[in-house]
N, C-alpha and C positions, 0 to 999 in steps of 0.2 A: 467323613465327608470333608472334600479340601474345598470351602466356600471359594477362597479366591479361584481358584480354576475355575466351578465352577459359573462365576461370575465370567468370568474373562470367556469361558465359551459360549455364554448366553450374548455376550456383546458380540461376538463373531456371527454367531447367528442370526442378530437383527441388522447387523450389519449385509451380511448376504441378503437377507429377507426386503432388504429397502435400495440394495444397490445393486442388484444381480439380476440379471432378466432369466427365472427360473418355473419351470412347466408350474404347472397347478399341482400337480401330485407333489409335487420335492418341497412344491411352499407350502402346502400343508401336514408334510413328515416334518419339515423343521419349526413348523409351527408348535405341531405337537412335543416337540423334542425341546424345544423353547418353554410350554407350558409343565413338562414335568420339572426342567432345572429348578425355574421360576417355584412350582410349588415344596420344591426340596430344601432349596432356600430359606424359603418364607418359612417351613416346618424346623427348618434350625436353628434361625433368629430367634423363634419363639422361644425354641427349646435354652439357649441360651440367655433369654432376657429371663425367662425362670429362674434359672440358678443366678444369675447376678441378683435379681430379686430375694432370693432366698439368702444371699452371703450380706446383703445389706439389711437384711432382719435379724440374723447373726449381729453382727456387727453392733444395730442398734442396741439389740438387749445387753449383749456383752457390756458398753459403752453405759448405759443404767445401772446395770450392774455394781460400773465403777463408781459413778455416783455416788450410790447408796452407801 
């Protein structure tokens, strides 16, 4: 997944969606198309504050480790 594109076409989108005089069908296609990026997003951020999560409980223990 390339978040930044990803990003960057979700801003197009609301951009069209708030500045475009577009039929009811089209604005609720890019609505939808808006709500899948938006939840593909969300599902990688997570995925990614995981493993950041997980390299700084590494990290922590390693670091006791040294301590001890």
């Amino acid at each position: 997944m390339d978040y930044e594109k990803n990003i960057k076409e979700l801003n197009q989108i609301l951009e069209k969606l708030s500045s475009e005089s577009l039929t009811l069908k089209d604005s609720i296609e890019l609505y939808e198309k808006a709500e899948t990026i938006f939840k593909n997003c969300s599902e990688y951020l997570s995925m990614q504050t995981g493993k950041v999560y997980k390299i700084r409980q590494e990290l922590d223990k390693y670091n006791e480790e040294l301590m001890d």
